[in-house]
N, CA, C and O of each residue as an XYZ file, in Angstrom:
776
protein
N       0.858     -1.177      0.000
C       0.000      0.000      0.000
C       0.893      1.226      0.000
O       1.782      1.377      0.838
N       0.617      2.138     -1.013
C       1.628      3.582     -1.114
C       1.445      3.960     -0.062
O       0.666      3.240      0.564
N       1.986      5.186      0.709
C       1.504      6.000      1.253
C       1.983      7.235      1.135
O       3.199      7.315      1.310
N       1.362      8.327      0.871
C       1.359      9.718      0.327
C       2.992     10.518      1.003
O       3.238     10.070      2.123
N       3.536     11.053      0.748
C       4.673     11.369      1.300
C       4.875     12.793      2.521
O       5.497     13.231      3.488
N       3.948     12.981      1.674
C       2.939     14.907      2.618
C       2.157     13.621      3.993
O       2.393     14.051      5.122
N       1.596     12.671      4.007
C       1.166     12.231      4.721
C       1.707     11.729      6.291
O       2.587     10.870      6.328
N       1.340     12.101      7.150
C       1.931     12.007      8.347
C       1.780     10.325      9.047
O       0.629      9.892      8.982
N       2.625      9.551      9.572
C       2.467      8.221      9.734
C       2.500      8.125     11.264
O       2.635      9.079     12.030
N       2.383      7.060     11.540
C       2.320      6.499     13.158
C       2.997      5.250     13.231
O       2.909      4.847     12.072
N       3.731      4.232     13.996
C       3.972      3.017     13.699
C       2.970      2.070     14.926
O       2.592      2.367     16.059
N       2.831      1.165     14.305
C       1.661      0.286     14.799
C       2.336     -0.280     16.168
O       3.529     -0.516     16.360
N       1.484     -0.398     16.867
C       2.502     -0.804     18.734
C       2.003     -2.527     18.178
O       2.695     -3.486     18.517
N       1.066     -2.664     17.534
C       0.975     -3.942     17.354
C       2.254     -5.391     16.464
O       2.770     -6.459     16.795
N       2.221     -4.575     15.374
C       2.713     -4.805     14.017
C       3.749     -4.397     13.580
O       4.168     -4.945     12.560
N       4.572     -3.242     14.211
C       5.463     -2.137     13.837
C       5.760     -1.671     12.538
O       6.865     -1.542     12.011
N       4.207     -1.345     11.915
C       4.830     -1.051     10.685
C       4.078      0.508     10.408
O       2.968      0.639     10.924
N       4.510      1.432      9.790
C       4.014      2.856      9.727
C       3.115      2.963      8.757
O       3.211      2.665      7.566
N       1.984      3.539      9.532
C       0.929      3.201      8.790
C       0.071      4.875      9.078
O       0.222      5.461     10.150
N      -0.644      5.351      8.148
C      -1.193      6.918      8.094
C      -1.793      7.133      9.505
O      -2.673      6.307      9.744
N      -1.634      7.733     10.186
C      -2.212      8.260     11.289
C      -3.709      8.672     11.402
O      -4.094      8.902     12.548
N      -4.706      8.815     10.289
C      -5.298      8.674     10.343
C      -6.532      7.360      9.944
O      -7.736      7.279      9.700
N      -5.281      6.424     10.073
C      -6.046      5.165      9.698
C      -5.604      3.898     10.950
O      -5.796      2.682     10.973
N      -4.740      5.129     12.204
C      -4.504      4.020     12.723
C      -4.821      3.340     13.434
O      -4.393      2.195     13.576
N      -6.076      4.147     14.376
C      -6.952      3.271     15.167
C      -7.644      2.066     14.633
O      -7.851      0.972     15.158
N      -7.947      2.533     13.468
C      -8.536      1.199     12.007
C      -7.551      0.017     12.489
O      -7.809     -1.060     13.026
N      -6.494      0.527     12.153
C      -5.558     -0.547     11.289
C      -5.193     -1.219     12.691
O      -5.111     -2.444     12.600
N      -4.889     -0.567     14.309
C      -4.709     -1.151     15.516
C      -5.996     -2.163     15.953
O      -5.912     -3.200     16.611
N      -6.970     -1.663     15.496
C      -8.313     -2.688     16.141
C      -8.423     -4.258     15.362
O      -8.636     -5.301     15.979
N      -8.181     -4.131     13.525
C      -8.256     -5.084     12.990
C      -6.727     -6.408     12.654
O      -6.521     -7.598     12.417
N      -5.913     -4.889     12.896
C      -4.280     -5.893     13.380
C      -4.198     -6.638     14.760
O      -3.654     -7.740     14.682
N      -4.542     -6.336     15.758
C      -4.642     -6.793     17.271
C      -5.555     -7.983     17.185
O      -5.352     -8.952     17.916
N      -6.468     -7.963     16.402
C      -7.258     -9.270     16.723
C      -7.114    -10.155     15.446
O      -7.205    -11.378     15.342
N      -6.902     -9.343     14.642
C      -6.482    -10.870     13.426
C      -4.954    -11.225     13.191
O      -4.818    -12.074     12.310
N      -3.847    -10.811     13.727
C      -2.523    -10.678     13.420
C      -1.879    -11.152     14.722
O      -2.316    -10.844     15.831
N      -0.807    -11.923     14.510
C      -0.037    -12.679     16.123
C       1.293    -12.467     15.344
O       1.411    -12.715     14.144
N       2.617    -11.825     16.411
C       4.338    -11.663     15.964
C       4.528    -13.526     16.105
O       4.066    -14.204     17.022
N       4.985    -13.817     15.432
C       5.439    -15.215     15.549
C       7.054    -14.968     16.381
O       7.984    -14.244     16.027
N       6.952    -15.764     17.445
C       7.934    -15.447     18.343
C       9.332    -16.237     17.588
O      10.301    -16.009     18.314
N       9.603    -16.796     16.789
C      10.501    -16.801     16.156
C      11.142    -16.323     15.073
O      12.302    -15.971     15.289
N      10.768    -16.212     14.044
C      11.029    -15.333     12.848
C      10.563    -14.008     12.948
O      11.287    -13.254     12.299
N       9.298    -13.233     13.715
C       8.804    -12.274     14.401
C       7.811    -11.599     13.015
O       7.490    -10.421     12.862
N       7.498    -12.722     12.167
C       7.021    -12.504     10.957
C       5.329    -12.192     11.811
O       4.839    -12.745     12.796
N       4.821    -11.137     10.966
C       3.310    -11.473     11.550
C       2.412    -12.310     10.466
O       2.453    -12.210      9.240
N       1.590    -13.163     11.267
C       1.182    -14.355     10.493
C      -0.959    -13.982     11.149
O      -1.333    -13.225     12.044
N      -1.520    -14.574     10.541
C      -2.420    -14.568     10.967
C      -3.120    -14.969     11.897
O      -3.337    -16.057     11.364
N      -3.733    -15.044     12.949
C      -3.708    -15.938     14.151
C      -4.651    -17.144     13.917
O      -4.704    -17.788     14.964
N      -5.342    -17.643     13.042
C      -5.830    -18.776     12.587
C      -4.779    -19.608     12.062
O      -4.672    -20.778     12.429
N      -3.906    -19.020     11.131
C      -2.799    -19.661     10.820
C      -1.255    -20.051     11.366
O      -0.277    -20.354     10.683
N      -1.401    -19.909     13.249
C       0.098    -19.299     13.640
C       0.462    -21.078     13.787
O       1.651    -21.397     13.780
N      -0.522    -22.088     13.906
C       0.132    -23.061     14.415
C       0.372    -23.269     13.206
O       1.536    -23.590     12.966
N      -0.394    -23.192     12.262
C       0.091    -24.445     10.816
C       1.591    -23.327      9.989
O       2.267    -23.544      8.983
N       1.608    -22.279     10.887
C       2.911    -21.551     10.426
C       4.308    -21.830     10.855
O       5.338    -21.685     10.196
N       4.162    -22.261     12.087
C       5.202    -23.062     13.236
C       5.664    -24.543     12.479
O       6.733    -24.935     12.010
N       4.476    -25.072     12.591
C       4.979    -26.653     12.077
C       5.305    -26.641     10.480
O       5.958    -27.625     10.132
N       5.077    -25.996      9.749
C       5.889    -26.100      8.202
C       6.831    -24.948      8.127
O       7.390    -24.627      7.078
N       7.005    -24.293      9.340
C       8.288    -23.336      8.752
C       9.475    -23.905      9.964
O      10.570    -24.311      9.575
N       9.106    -23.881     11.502
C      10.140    -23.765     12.444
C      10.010    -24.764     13.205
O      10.627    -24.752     14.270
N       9.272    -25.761     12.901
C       8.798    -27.276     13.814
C      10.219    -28.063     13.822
O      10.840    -27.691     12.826
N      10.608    -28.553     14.209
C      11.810    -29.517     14.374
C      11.659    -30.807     13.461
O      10.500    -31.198     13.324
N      12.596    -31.483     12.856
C      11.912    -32.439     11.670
C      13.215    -33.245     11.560
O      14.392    -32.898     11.454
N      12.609    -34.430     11.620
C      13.584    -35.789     11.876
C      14.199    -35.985     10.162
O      13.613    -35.590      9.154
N      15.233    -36.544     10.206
C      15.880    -36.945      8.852
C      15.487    -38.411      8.490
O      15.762    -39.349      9.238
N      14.928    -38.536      7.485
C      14.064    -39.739      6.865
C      15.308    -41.039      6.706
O      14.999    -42.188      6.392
N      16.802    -40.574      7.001
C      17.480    -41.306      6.844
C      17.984    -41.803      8.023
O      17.882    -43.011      8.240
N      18.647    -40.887      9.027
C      19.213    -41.116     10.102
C      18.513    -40.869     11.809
O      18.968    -41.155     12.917
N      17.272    -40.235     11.388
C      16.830    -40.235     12.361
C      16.756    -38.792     13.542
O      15.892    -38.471     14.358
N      17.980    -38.214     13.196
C      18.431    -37.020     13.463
C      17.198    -36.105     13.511
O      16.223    -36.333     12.796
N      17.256    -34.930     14.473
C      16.133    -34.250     14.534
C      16.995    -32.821     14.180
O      18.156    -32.683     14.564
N      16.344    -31.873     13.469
C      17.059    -30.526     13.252
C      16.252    -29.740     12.770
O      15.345    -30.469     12.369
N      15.911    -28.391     12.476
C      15.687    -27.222     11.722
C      14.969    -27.802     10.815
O      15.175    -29.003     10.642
N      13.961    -27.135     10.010
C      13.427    -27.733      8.965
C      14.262    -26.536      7.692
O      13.832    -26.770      6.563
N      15.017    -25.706      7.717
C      16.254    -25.544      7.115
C      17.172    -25.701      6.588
O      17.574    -25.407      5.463
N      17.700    -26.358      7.681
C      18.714    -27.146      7.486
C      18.858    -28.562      6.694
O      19.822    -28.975      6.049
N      17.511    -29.217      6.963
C      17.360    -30.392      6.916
C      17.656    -30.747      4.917
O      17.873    -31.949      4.762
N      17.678    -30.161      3.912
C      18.352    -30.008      2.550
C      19.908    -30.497      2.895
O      20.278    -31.670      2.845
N      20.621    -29.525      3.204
C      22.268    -29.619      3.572
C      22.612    -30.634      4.472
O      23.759    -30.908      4.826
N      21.149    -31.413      4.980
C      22.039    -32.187      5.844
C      22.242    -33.526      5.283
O      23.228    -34.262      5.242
N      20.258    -33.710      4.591
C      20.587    -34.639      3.648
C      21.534    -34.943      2.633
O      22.098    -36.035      2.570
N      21.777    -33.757      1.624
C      22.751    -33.836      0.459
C      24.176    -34.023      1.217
O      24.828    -34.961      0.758
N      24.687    -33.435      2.109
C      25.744    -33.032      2.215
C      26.397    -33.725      3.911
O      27.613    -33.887      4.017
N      25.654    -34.002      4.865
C      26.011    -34.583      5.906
C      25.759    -35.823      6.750
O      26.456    -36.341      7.622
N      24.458    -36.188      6.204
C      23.342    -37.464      6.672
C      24.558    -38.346      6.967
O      25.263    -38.179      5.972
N      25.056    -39.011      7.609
C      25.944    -40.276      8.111
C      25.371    -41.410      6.938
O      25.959    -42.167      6.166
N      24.020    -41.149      7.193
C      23.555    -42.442      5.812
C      22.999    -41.871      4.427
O      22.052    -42.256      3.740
N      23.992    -40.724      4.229
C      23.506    -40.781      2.577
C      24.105    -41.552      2.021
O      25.086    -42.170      2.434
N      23.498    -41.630      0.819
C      24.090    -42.821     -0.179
C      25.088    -42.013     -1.280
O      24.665    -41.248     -2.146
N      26.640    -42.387     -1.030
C      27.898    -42.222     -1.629
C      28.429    -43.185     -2.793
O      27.794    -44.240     -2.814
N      29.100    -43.125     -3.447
C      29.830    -43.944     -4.216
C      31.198    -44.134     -4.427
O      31.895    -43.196     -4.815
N      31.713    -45.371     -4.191
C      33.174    -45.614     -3.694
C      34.213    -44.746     -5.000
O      33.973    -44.708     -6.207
N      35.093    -44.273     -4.445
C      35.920    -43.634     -5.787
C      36.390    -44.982     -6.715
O      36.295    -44.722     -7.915
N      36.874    -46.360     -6.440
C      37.335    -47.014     -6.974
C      36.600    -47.859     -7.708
O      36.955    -47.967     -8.882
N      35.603    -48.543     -7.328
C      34.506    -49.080     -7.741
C      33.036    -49.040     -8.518
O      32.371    -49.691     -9.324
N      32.983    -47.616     -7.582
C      31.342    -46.706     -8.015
C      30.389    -47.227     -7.677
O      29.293    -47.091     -8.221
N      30.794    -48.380     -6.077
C      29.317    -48.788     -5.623
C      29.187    -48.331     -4.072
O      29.838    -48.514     -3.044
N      27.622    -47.420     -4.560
C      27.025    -47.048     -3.934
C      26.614    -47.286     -1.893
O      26.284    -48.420     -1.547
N      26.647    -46.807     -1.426
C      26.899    -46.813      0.025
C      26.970    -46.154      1.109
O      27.863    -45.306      1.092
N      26.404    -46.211      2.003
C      26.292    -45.422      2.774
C      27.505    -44.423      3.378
O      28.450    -45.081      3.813
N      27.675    -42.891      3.497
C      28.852    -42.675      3.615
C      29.133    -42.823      4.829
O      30.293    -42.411      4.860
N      28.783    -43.233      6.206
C      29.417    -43.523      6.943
C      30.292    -44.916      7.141
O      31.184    -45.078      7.974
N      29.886    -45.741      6.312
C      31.063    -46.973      5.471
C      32.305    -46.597      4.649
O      33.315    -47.300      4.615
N      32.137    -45.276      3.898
C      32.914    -45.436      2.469
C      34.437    -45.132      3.259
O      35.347    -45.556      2.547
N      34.711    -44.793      3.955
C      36.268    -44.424      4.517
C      36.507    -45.990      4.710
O      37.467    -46.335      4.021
N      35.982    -46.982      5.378
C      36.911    -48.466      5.891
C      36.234    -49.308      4.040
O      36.628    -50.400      3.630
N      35.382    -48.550      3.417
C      35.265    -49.645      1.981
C      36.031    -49.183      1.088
O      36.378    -49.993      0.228
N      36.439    -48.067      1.000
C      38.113    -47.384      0.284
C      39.130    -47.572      0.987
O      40.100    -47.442      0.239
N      39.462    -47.812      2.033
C      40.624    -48.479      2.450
C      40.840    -49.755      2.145
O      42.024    -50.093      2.141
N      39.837    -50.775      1.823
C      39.707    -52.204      1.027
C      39.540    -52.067      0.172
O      40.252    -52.976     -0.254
N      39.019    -51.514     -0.924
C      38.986    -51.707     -2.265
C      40.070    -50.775     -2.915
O      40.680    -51.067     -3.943
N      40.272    -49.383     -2.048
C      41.676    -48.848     -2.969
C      42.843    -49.635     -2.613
O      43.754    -49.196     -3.313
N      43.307    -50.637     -1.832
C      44.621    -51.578     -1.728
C      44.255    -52.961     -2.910
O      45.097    -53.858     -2.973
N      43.165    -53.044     -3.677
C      42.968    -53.890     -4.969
C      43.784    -53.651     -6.020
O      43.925    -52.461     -6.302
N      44.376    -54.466     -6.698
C      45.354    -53.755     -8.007
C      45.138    -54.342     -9.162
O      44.672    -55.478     -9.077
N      45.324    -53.940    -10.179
C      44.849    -54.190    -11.746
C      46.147    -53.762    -12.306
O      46.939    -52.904    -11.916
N      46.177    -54.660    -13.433
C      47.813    -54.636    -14.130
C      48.015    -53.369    -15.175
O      47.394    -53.327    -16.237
N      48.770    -52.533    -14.844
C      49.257    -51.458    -16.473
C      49.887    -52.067    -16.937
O      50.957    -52.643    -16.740
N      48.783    -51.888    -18.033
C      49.083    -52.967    -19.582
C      50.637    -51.789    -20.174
O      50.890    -51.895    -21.374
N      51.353    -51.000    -19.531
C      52.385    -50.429    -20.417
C      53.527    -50.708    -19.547
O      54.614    -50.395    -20.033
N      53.543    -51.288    -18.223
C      54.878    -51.664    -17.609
C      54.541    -52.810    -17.436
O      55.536    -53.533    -17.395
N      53.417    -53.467    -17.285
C      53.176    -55.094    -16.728
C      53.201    -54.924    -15.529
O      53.479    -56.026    -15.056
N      53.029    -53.904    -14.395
C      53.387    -54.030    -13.273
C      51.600    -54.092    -12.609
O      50.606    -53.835    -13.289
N      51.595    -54.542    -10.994
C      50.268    -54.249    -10.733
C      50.164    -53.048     -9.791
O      50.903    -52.897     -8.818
N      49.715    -52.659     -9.957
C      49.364    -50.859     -9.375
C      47.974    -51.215     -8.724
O      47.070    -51.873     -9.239
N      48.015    -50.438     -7.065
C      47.178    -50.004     -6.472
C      45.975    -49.390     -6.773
O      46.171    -48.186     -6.939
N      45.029    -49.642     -6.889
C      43.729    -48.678     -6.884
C      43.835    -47.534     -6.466
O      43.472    -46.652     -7.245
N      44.307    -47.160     -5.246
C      44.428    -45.708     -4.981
C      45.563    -45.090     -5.545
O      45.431    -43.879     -5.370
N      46.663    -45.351     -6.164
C      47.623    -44.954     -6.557
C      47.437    -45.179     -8.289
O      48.337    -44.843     -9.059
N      46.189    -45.771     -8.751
C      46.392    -45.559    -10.080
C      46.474    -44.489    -10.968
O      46.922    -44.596    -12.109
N      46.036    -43.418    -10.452
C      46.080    -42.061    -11.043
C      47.112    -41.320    -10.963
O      47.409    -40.576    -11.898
N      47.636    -41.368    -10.154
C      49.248    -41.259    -10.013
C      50.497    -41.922    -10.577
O      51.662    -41.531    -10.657
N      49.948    -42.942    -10.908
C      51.049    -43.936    -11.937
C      51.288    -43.872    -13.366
O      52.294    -43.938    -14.072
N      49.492    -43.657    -13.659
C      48.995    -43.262    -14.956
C      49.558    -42.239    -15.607
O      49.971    -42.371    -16.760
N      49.642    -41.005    -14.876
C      50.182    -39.597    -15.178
C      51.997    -39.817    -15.115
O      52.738    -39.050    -15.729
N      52.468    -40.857    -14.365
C      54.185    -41.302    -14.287
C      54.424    -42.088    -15.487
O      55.414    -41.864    -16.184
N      53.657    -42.912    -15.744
C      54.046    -44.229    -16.241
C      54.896    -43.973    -17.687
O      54.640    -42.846    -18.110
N      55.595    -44.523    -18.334
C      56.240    -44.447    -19.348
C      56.813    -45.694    -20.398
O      57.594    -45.765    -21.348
N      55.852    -46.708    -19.554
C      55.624    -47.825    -19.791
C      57.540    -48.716    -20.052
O      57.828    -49.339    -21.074
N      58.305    -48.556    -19.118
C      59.677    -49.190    -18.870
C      59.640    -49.457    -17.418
O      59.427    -48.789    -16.406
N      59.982    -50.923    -17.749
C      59.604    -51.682    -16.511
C      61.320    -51.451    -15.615
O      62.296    -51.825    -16.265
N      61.494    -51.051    -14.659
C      62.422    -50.848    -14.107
C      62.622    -51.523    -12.935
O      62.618    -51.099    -11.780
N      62.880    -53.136    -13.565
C      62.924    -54.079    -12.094
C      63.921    -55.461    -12.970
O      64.305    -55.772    -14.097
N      63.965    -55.891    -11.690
C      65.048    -57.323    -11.861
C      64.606    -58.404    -13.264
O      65.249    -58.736    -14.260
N      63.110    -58.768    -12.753
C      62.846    -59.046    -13.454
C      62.019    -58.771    -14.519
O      61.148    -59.596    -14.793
N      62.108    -57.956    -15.047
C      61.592    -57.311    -16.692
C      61.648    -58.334    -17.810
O      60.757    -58.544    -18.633
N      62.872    -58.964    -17.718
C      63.231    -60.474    -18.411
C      61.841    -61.307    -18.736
O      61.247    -61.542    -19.788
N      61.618    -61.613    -17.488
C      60.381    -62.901    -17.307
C      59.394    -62.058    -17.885
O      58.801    -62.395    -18.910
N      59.149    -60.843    -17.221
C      57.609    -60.086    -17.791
C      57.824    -59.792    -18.900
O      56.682    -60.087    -19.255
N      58.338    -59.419    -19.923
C      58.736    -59.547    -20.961
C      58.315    -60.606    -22.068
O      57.552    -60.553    -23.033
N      59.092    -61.543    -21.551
C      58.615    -62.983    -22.111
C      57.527    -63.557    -22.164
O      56.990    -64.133    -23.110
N      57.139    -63.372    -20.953
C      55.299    -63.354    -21.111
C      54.319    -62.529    -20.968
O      53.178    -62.712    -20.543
N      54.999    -61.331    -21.469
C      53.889    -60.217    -22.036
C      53.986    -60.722    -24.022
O      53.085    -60.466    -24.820
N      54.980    -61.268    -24.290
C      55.397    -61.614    -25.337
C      54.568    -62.633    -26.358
O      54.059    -62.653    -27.479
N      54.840    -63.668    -24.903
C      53.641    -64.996    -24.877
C      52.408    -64.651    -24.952
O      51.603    -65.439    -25.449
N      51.982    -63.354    -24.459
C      50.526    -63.073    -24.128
C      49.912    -62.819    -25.479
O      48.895    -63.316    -25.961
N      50.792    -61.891    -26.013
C      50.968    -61.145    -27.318
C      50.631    -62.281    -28.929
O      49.926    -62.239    -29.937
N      51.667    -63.203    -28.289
C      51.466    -64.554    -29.712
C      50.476    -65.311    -29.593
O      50.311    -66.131    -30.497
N      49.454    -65.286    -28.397
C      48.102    -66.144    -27.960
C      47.264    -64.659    -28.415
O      46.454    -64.451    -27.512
N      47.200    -63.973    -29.075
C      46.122    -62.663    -29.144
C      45.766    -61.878    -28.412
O      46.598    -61.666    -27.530
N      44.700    -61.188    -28.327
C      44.566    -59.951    -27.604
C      44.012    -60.729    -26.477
O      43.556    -61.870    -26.546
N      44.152    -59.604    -24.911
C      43.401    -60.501    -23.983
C      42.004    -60.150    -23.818
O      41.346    -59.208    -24.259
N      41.720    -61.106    -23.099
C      40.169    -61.636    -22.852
C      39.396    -60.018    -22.374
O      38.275    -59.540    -22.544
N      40.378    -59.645    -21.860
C      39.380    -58.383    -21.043
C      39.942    -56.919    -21.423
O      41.147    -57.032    -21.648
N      39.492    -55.533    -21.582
C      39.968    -54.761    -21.137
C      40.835    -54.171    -19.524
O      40.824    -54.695    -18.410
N      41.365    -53.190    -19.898
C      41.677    -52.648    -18.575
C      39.710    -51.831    -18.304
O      38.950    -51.411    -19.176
N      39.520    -51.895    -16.936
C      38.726    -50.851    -16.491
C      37.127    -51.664    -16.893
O      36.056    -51.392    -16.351
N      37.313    -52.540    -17.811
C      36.362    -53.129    -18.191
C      35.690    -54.419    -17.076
O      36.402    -55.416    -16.959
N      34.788    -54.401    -16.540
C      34.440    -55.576    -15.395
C      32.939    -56.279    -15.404
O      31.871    -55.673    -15.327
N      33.132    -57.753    -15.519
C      32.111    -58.251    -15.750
C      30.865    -58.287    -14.554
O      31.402    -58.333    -13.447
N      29.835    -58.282    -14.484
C      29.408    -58.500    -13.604
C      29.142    -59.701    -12.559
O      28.192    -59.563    -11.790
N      29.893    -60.820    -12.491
C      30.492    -61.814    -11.716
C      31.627    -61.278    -11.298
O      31.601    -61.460    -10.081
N      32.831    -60.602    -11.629
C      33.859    -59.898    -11.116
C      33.280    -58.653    -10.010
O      33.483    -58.656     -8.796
N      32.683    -57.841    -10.615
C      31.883    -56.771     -9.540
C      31.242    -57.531     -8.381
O      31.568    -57.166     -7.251
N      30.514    -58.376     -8.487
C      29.863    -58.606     -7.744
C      30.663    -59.611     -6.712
O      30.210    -59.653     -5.568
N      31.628    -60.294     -6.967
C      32.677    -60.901     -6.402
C      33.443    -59.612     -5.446
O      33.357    -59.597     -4.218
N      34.031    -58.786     -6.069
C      34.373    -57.678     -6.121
C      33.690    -57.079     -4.359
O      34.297    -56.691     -3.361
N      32.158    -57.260     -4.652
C      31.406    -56.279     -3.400
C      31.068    -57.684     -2.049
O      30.520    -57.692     -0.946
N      31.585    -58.472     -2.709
C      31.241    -59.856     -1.529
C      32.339    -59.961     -0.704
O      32.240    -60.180      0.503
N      33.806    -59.757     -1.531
C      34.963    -59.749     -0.776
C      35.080    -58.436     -0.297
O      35.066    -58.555      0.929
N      35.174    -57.408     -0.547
C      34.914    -56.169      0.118
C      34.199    -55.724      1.535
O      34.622    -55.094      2.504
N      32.698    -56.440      1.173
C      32.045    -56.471      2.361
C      32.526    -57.329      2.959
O      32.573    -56.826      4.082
N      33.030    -58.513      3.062
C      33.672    -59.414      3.978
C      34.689    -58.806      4.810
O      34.838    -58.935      6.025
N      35.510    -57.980      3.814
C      36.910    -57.401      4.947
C      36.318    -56.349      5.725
O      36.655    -56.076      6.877
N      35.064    -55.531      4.794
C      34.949    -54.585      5.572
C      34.177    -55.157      7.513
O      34.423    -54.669      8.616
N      33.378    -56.169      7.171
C      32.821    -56.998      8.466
C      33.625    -57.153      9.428
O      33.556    -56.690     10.567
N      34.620    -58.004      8.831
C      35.877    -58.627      9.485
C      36.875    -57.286     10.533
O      37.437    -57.314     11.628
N      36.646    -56.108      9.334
C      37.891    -55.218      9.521
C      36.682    -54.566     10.886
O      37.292    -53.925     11.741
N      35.449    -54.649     11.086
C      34.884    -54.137     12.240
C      34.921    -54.829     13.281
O      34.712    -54.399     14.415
N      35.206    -56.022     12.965
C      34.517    -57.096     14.305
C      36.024    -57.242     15.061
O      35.996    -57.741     16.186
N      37.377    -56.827     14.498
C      37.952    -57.186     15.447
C      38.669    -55.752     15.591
O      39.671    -55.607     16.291
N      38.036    -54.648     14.827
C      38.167    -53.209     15.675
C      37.214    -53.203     17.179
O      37.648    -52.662     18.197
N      35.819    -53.916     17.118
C      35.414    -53.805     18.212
C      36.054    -54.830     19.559
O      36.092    -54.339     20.687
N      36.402    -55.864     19.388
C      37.182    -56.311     20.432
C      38.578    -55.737     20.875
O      39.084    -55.907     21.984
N      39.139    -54.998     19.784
C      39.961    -54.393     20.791
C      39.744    -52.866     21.392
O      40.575    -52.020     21.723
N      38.378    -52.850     21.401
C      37.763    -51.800     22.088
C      37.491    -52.127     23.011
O      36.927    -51.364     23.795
């Protein structure tokens, strides 16, 4: 609503908002009985509407995942970004998991190694990206001889069966059986020596 600038104002003891002085007994009789300060945001809300204003704006609200109670605010950032049980994906693998697992299921699956097809050597999962960017494909070990010979051998039997990076789904799934096993294992005897 404008209000005239020549016009002289009052501010509402109800509402605090400046309103024409000659409208303000009006505006104090019908603000006082239809209008409530919401004691938190201090928004004025209507007083038919103050409870259903509380519970969808400032009500406290459990996380559908963890259980956690917080802000109904917050509760976006906590899901995307903090929930103990959102669902993550391992850097090495790309299977999916809760992130309060993925630190002890990347410590088992990044110590897995797969061969660079340019030195013959087997390289770490977590260190493959780092090798990749080194590698220069010269094998710099004792025996280079033997790997040699049967990278050679490999070579006169044809191409191999598999790519690098390429994984069947009996390998993956092998893959998440032994994984989860160490990861079990790697808890059950962290808790006894607790």
């Amino acid at each position: 609503m404008a209000v005239a600038s020549d016009q002289a104002t009052s501010i509402c003891n109800h509402c605090d908002r400046a309103i024409p002085s000659t409208n303000l007994d009006l505006h104090f009789a019908h603000c006082s009985r239809n209008l409530e300060k919401c004691k938190i945001c201090e928004d004025m809300v209507p007083k038919k509407f103050s409870e259903e204003h509380f519970l969808s704006t400032h009500a406290p609200v459990a996380c559908s995942l963890c259980s956690e109670t917080m802000e109904r605010e917050i509760l976006a950032v906590h899901k995307g970004e903090n929930c103990p049980k959102r669902i993550v994906t391992c850097d090495y693998c790309e299977f999916p998991l809760p992130a309060i697992d993925l630190f002890e299921h990347q410590e088992v699956c990044g110590n897995r190694t797969e061969l660079c097809h340019l030195c013959s050597r087997y390289i770490r999962l977590r260190e493959r990206d780092f090798h990749e960017s080194r590698c220069n494909g010269i094998i710099s070990n004792v025996a280079e001889s033997s790997r040699r010979n049967t990278h050679a051998a490999e070579r006169d039997r044809g191409p191999p069966r598999r790519q690098p990076r390429e994984f069947s789904k009996k390998r993956l799934l092998f893959t998440i059986a032994i994984t989860g096993i160490a990861v079990l294992l790697g808890s059950l005897l962290f808790q006894r020596k607790v």
